[in-house]
Residue frames as qw, qx, qy, qz and C-alpha x, y, z in Angstrom:
[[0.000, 0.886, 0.464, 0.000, 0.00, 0.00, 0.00],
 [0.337, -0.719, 0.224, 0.565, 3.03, 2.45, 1.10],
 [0.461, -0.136, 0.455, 0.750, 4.32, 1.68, -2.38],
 [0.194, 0.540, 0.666, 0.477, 1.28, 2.54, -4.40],
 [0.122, -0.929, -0.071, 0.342, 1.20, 6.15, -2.42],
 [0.327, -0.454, 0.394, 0.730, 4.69, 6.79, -3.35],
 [0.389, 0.142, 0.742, 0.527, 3.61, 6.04, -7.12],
 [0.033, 0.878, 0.471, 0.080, 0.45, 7.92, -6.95],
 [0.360, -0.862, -0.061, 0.352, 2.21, 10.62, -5.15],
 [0.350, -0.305, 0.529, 0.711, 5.08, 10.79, -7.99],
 [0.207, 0.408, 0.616, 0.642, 2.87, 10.67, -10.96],
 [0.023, -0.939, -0.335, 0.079, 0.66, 13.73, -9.34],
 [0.174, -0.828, 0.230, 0.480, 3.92, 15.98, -8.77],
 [0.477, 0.161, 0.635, 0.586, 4.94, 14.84, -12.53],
 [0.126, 0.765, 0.489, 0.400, 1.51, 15.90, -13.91],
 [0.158, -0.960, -0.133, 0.191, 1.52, 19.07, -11.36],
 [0.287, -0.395, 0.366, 0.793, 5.49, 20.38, -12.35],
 [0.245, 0.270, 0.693, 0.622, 4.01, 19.60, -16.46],
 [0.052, 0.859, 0.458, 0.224, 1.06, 21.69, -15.75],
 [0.392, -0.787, 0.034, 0.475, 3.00, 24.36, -13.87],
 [0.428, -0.278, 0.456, 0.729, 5.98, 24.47, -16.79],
 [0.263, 0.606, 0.620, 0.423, 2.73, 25.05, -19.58],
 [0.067, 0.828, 0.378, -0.409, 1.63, 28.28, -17.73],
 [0.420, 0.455, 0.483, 0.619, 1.68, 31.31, -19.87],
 [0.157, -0.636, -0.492, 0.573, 1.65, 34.61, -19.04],
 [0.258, 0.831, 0.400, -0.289, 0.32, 37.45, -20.31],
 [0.555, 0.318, 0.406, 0.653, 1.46, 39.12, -23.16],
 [0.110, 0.636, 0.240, -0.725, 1.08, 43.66, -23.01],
 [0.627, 0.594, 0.491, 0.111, -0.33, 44.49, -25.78],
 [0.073, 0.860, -0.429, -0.266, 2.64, 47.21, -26.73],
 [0.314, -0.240, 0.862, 0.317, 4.59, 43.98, -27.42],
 [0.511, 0.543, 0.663, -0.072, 1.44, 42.35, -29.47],
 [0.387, 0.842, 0.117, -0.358, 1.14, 45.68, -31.64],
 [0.125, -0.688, 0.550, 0.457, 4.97, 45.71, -32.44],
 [0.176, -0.177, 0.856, 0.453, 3.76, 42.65, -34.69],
 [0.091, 0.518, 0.807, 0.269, 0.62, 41.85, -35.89],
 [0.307, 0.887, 0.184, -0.293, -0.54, 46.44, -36.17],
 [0.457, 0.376, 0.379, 0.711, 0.65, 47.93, -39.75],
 [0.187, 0.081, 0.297, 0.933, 0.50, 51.04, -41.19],
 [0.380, -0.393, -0.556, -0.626, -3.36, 50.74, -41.16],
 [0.328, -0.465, -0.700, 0.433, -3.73, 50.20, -37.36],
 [0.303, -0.497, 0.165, -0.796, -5.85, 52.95, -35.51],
 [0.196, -0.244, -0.792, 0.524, -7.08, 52.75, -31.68],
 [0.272, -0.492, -0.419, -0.713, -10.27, 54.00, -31.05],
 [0.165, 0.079, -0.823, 0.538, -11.05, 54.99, -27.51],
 [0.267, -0.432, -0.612, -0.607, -14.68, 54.78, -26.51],
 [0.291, -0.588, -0.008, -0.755, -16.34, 55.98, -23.87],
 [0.884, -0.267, -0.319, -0.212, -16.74, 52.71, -22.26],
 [0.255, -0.753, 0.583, 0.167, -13.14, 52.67, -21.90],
 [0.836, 0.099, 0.492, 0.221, -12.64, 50.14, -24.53],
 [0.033, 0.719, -0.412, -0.559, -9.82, 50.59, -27.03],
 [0.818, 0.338, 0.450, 0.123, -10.96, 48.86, -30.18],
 [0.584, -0.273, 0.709, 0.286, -8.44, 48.15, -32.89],
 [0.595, 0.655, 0.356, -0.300, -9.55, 48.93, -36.58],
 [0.272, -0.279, 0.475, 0.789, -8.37, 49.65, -39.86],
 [0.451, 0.751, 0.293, -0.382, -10.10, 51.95, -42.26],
 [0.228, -0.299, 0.524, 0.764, -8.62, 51.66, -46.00],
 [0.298, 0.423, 0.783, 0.345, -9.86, 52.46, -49.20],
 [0.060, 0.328, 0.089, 0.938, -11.19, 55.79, -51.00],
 [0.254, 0.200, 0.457, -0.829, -13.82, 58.19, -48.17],
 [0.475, 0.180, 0.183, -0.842, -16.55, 58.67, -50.54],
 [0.556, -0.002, -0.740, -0.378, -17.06, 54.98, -51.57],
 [0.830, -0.368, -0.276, -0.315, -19.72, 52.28, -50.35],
 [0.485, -0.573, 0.401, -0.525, -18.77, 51.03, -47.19],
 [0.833, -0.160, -0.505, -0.158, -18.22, 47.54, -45.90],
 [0.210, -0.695, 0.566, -0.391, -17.22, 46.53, -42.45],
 [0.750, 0.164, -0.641, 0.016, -15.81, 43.18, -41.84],
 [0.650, -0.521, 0.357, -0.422, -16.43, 41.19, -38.29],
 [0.253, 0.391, -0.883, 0.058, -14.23, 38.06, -37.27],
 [0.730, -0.335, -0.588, -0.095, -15.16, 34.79, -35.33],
 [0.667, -0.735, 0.077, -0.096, -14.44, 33.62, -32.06],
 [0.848, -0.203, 0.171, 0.459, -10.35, 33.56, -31.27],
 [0.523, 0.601, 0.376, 0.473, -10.17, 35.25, -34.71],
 [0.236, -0.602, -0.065, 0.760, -8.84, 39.02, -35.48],
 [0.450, 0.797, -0.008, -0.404, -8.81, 41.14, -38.64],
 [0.064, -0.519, 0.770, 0.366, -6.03, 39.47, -40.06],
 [0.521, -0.083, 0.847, -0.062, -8.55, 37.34, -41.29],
 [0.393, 0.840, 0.356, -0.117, -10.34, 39.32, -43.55],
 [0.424, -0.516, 0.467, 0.579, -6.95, 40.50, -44.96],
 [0.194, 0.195, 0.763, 0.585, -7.33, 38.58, -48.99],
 [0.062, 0.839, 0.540, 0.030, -10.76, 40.63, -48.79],
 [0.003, -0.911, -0.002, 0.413, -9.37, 44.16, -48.28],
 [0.368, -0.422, 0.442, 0.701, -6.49, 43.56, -50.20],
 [0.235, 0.541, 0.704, 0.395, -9.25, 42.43, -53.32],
 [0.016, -0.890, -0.435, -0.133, -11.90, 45.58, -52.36],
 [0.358, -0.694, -0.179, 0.598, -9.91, 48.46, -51.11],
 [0.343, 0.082, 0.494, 0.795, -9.44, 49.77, -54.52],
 [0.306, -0.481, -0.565, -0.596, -13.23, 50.18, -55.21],
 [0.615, -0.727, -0.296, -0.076, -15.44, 50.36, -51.46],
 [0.230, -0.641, 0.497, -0.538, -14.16, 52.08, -48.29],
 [0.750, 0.039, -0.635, 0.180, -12.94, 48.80, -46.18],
 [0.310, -0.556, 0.570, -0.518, -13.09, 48.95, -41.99],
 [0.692, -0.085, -0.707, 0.117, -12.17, 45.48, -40.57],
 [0.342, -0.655, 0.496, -0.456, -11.93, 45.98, -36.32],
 [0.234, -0.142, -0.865, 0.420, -10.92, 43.40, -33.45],
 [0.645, -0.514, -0.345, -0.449, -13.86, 43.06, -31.77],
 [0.252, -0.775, 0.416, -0.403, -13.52, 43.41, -27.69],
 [0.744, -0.282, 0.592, -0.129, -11.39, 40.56, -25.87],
 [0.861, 0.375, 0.310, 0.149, -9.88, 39.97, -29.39],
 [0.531, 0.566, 0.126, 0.618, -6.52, 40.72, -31.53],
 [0.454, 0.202, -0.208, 0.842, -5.74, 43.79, -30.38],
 [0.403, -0.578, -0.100, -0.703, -8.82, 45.31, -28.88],
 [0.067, -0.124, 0.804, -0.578, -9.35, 45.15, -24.96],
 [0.460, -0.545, -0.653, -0.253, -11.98, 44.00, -22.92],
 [0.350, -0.497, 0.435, -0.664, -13.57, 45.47, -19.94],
 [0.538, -0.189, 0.507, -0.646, -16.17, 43.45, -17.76],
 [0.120, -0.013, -0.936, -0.331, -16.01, 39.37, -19.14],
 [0.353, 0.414, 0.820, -0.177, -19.64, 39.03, -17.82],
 [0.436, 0.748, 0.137, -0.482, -21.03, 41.88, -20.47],
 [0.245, 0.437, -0.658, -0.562, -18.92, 40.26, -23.33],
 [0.450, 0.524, 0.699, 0.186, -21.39, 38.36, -26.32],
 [0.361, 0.489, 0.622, 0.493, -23.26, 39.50, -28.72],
 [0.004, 0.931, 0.353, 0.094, -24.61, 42.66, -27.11],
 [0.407, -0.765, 0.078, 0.493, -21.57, 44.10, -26.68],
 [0.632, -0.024, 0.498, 0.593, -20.51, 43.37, -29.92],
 [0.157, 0.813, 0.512, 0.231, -23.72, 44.83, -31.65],
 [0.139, -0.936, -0.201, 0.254, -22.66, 47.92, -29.71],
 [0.464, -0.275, 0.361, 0.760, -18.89, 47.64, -30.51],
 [0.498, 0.332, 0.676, 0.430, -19.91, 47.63, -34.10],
 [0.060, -0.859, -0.508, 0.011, -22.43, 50.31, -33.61],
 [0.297, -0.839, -0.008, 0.455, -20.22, 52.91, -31.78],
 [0.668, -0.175, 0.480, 0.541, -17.53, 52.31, -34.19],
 [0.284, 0.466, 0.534, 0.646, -19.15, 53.08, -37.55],
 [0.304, -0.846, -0.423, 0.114, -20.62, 55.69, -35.74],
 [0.425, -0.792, 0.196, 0.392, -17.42, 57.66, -34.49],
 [0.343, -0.131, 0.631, 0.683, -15.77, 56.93, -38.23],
 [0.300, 0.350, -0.049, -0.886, -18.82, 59.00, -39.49],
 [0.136, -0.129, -0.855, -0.484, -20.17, 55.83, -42.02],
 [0.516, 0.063, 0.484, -0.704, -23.96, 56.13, -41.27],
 [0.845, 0.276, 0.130, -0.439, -24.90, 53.60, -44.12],
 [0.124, 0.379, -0.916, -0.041, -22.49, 50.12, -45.06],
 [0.882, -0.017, -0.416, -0.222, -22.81, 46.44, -45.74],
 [0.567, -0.465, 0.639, -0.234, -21.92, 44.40, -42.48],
 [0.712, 0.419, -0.557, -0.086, -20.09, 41.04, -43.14],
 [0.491, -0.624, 0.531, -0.296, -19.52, 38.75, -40.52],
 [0.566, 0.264, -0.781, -0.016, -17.63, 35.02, -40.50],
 [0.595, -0.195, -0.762, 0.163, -18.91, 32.26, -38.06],
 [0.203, -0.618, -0.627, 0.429, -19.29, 34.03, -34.50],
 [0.044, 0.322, -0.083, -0.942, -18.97, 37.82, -36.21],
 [0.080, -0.236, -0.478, -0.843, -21.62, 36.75, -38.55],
 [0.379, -0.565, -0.720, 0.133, -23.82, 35.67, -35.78],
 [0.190, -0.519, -0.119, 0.825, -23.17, 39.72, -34.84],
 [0.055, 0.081, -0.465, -0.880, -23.87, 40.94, -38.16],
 [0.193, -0.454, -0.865, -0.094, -27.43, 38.87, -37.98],
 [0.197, -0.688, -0.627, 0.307, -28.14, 40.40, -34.95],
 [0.070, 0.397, -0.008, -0.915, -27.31, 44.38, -35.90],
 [0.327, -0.334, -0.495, -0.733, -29.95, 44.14, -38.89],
 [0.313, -0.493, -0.812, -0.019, -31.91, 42.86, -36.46],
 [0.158, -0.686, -0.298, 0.645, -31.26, 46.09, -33.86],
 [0.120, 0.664, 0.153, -0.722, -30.47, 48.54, -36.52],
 [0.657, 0.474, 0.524, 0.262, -31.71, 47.56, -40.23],
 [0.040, -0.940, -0.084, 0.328, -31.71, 51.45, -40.81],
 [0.363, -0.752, 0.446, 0.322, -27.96, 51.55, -41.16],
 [0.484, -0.148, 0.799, 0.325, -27.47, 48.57, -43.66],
 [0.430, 0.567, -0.287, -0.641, -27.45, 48.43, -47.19],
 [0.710, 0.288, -0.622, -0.164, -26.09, 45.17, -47.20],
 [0.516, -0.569, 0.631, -0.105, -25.41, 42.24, -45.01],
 [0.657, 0.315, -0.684, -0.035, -23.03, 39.09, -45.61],
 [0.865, -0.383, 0.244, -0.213, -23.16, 35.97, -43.45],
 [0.401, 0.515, -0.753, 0.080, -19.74, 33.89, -43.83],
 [0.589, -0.068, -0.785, 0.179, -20.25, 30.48, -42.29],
 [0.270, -0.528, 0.000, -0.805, -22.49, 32.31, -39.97],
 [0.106, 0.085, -0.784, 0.606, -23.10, 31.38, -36.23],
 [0.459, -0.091, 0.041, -0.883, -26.78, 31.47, -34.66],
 [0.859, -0.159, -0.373, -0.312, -28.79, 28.04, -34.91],
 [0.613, -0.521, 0.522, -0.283, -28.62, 25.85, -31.82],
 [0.291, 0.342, -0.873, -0.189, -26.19, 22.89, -32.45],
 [0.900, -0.143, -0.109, -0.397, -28.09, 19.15, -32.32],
 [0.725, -0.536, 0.433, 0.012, -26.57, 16.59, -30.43],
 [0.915, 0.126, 0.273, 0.270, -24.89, 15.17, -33.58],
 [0.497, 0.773, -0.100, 0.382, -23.54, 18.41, -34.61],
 [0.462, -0.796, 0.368, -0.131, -22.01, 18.56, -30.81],
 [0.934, -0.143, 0.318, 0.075, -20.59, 15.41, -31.28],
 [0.725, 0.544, 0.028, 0.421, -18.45, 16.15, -34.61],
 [0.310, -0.939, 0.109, 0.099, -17.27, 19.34, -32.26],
 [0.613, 0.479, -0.492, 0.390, -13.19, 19.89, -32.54],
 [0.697, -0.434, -0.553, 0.142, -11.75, 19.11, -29.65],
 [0.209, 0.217, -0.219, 0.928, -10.62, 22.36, -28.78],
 [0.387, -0.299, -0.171, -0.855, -14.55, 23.03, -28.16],
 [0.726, -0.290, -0.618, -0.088, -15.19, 19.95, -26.54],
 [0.575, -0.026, -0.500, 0.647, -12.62, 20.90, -24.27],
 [0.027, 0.168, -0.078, 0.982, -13.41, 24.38, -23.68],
 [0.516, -0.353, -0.374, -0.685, -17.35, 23.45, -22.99],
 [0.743, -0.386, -0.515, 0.186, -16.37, 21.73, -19.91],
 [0.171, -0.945, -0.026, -0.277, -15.94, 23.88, -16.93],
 [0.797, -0.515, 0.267, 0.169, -13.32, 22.45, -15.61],
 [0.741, 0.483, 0.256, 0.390, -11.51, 21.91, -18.46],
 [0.152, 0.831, -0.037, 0.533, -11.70, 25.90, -19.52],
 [0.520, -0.840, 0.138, -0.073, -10.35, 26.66, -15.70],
 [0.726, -0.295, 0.433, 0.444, -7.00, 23.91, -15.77],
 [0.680, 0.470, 0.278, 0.490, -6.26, 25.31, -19.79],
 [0.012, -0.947, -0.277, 0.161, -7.03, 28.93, -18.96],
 [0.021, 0.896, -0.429, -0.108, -3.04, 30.13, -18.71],
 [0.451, -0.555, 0.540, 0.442, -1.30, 27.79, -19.97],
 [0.255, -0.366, 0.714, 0.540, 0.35, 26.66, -23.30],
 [0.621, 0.336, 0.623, -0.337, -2.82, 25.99, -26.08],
 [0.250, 0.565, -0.523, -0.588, -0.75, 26.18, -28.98],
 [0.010, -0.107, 0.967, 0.229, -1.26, 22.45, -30.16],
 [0.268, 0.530, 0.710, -0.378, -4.96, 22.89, -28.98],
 [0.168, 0.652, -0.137, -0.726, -4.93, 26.02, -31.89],
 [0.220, 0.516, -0.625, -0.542, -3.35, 24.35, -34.15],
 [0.050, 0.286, 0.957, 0.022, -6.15, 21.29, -34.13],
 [0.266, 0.550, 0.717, -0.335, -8.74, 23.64, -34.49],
 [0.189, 0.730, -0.324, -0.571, -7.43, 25.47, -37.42],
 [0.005, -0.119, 0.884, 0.451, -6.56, 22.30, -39.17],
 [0.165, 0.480, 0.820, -0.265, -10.27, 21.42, -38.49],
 [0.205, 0.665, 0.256, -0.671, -11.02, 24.83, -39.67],
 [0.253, 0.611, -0.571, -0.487, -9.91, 24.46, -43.50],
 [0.934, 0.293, -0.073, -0.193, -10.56, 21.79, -46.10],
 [0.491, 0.653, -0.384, 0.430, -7.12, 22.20, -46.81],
 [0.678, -0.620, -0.218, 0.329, -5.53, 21.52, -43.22],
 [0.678, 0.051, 0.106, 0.725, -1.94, 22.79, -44.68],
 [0.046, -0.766, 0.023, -0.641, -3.42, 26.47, -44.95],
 [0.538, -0.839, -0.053, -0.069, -3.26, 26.36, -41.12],
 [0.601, 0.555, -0.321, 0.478, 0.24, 27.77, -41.03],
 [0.546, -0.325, -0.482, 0.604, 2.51, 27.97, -38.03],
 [0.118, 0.082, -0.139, 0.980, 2.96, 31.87, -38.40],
 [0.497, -0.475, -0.323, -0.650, -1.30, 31.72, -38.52],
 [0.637, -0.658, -0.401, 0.037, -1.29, 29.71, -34.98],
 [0.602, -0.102, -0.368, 0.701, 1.30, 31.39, -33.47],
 [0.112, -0.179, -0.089, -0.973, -0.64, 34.71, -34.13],
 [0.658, -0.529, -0.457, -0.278, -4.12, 32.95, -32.50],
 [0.769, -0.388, -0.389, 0.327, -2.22, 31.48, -29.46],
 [0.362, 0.148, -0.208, 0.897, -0.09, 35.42, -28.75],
 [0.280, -0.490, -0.424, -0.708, -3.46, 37.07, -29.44],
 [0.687, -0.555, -0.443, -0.151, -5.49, 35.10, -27.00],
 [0.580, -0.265, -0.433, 0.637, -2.40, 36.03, -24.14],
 [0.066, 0.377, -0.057, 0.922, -3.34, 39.87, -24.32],
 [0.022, 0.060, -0.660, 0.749, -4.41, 40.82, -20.89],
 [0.470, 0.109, 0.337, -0.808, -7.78, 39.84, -20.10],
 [0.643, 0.317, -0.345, -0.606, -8.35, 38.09, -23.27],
 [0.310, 0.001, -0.948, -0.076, -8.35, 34.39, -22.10],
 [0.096, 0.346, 0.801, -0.479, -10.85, 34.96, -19.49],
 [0.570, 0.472, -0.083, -0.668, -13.07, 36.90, -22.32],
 [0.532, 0.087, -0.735, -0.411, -12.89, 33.61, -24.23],
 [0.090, -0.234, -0.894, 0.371, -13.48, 31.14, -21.48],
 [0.359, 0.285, 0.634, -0.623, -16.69, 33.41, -20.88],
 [0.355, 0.483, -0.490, -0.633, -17.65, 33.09, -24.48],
 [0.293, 0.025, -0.942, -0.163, -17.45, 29.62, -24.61],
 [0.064, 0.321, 0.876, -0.355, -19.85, 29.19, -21.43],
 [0.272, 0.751, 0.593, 0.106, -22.59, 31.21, -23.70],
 [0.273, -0.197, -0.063, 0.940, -21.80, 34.88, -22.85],
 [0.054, 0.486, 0.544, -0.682, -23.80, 37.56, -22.39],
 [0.396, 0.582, -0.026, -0.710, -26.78, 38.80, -24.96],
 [0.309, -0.127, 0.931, 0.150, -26.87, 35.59, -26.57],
 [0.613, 0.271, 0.042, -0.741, -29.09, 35.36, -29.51],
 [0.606, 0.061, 0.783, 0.125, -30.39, 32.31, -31.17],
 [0.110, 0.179, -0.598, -0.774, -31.60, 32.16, -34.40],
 [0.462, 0.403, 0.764, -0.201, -35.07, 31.40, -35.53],
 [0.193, 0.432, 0.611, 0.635, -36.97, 31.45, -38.92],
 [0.067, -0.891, -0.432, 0.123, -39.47, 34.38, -37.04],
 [0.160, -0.899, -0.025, 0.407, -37.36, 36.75, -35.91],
 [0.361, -0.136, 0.521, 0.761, -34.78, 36.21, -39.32],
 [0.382, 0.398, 0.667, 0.500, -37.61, 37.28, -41.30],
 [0.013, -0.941, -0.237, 0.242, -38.22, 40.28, -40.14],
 [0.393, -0.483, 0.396, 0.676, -34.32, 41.24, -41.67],
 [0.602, 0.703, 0.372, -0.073, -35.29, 42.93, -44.77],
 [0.062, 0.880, -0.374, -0.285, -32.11, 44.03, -45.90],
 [0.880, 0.426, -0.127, -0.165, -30.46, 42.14, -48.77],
 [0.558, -0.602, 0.563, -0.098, -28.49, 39.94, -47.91],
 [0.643, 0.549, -0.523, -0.107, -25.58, 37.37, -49.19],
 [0.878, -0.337, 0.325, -0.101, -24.92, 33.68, -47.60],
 [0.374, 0.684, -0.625, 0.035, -21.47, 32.05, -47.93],
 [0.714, -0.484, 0.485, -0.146, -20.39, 28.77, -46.76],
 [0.288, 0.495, -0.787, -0.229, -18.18, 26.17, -47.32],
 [0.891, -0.079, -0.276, -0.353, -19.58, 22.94, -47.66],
 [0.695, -0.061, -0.563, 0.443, -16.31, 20.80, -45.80],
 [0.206, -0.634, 0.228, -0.710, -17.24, 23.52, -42.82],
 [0.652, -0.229, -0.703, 0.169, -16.83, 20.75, -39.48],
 [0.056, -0.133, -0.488, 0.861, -18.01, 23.99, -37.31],
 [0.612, 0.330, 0.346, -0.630, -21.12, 25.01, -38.47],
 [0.625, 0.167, 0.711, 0.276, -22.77, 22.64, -40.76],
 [0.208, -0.041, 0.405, 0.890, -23.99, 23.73, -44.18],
 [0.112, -0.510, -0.853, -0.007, -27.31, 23.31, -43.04],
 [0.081, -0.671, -0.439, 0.592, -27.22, 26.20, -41.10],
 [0.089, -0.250, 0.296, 0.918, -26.71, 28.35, -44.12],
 [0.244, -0.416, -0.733, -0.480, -29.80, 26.67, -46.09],
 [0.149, -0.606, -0.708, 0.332, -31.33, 27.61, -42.68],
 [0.017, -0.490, 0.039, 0.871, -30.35, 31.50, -42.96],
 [0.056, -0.117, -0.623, -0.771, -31.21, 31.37, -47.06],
 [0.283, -0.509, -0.764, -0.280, -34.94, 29.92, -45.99],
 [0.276, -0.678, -0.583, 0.352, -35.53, 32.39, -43.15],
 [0.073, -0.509, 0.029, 0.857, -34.14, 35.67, -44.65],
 [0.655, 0.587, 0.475, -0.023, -36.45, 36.56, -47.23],
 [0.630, 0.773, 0.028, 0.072, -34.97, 36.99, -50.79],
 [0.488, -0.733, 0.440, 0.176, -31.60, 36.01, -49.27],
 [0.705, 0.557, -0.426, -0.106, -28.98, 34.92, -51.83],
 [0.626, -0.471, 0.614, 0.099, -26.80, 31.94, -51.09],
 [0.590, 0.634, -0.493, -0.085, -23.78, 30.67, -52.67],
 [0.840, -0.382, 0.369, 0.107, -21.79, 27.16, -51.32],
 [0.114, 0.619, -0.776, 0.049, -17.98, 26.41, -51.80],
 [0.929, 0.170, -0.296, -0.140, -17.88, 22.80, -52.72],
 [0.770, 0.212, -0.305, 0.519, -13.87, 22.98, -51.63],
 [0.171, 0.492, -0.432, 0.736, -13.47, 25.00, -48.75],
 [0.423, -0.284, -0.683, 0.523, -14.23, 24.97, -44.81],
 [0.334, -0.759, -0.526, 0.187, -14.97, 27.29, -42.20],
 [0.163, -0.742, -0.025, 0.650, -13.00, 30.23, -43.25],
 [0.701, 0.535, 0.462, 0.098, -13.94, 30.91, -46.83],
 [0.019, 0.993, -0.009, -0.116, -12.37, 34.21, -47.01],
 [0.275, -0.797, 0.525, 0.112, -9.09, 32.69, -46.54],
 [0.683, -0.063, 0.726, 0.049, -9.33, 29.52, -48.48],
 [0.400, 0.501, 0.597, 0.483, -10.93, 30.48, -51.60],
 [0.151, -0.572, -0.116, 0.798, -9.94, 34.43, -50.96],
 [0.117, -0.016, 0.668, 0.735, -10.24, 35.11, -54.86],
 [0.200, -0.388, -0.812, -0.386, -13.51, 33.24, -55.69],
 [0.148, -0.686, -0.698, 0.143, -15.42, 34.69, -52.62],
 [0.012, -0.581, -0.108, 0.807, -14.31, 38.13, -52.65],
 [0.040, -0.044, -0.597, -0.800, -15.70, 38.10, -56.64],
 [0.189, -0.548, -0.812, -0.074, -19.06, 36.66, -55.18],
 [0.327, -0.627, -0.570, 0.420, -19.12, 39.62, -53.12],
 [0.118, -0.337, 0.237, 0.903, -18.02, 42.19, -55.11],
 [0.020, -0.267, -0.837, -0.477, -21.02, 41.10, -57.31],
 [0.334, -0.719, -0.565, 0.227, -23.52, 41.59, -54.58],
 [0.240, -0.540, -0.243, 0.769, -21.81, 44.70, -53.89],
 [0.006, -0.208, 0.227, 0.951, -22.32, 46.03, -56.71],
 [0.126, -0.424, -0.811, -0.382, -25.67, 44.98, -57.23],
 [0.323, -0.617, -0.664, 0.271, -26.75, 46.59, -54.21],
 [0.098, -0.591, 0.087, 0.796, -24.66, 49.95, -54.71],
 [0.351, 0.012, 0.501, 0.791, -25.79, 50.26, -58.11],
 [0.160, 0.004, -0.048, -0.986, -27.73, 53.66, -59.26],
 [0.343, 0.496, 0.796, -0.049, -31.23, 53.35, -59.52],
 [0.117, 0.292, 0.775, 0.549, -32.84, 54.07, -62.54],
 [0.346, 0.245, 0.225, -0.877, -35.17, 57.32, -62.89],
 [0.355, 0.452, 0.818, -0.024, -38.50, 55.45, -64.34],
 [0.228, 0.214, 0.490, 0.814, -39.38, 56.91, -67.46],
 [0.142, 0.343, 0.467, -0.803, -41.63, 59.63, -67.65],
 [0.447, 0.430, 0.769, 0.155, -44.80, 59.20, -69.61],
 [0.332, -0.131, 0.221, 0.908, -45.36, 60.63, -72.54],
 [0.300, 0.442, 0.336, -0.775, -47.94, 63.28, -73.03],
 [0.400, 0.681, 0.613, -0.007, -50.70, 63.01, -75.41],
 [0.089, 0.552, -0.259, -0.787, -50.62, 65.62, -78.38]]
């Protein structure tokens, strides 16, 4: 019995030193900026005291678009998009709070309603009063919900492998295991600070038909990200639902009258493609387009093929209307 203590008692202080040698400590975001802001960075401070993270390119007195990431995710993701549209449309991409380079305040008030607001203030304080919102997986699940608060504003909206339908027990199952992991409360507490590069870089390969697009320099820029101050304990509350959580339903999508453009990739092993047929069948006169060969980050897989889809739309939506002939008079 004495021996099987000792053994027990060695393989715990193993596992405890190994968990102890993973931690990970923060990261200030001055160091963060020195690599992953450009030329295009701006800080925006907002009243809230959040300093969100943006970049505004492309000529002033074109159409608008403003591009929202997922969950983990930053603007660098939406990158092969600006580099395609900034010629033609005014381009703003931001970090979104507890993300990339934007802080966070209070983790219980970060979800969706904070985002909506992020979004909000933003275009707001950069003067745009009227743009197409674009959002990928949890950003489009944001983009959903602002038509929903302020249709007004939008001219357009894009969904990119869009967030929002409750997952069925088989679509939990297929989960990467980064999510599996993270959905357990425990779990998210022992991972919190330490080391979750290998955990990154399984849910990026997961994220992409193509695993091989998930490049080291791409996890190493997730797994730095996620160390800026605050920002692991703004994911961790994220995963457990966070705050202003909307679902999706076919009611309240049809009230979104603003014209709107579905994207998804069909090998997508985060949201299915289902959910997109869901969005197409609940937004009315919604346009959807599936990627046969890409995943869960179309933008970045088939950068080319989807920014043309969209540049289509865009101009379909920005394009003059037509004075209706005036009739011609009797004589």
């Amino acid at each position: 019995m004495r021996r099987f203590l000792v053994v027990l008692l060695t393989l715990v202080a193993i596992l405890a030193a190994g968990w102890f040698a993973l931690q990970r400590a923060d990261i200030g975001y001055d160091r963060l900026e020195l690599v992953y802001a450009n030329s295009d960075s701006r800080i925006l401070p907002l009243e809230n005291g959040l300093r969100v993270h943006y970049r505004d390119v492309g000529p002033r007195d074109a159409p608008a678009i403003v591009l929202v990431h997922g969950f983990s995710s930053s603007l660098h993701t939406w990158e092969p998009w600006v580099a395609n549209l900034k010629r033609d449309y005014r381009v703003i991409s931001l970090d979104l709070p507890g993300h990339g380079l934007t802080n966070c305040l209070d983790g219980d008030r970060i979800g969706t309603e904070q985002f909506v607001e992020t979004v909000d203030a933003v275009t707001r304080a950069l003067g745009v009063d009227k743009f197409t919102l674009a959002g990928n997986s949890m950003g489009g699940g944001v983009a959903w919900a602002y038509a929903l608060a302020h249709p007004a504003r939008l001219e357009g909206l894009v969904l990119v492998d869009a967030s929002g339908w409750p997952e069925t027990s088989q679509e939990e199952q297929s989960d990467p295991l980064v999510f599996k992991l993270l959905s357990n409360p425990v779990a998210r507490r022992l991972m919190k600070n330490t080391d979750m590069t290998w955990l990154v870089r399984d849910g990026l390969r997961d994220s992409f038909a193509n695993p091989d697009l998930a490049t080291d320099e791409m996890v190493y820029r997730y797994t730095a990200l996620a160390r800026a101050p605050c920002h692991r304990d703004a994911l961790m509350a994220l995963t457990s639902g966070g705050k202003g959580r909307i679902w999706a339903t076919k009611e309240a999508l049809s009230d979104i009258k603003t014209p709107t453009l579905i994207l998804h990739g069909e090998q997508d092993n985060l949201i299915p493609v289902a959910a997109a047929r869901k969005f197409a069948d609940a937004i009315p006169g919604a346009e959807l387009v599936i990627y046969p060969d890409a995943g869960h980050l179309p933008q970045e897989e088939l950068a080319e093929e989807s920014a043309e889809d969209l540049r289509s739309f865009l101009a379909d939506i920005n394009a003059p209307e037509t004075a209706s002939a005036e009739p011609a008079e009797d004589g």
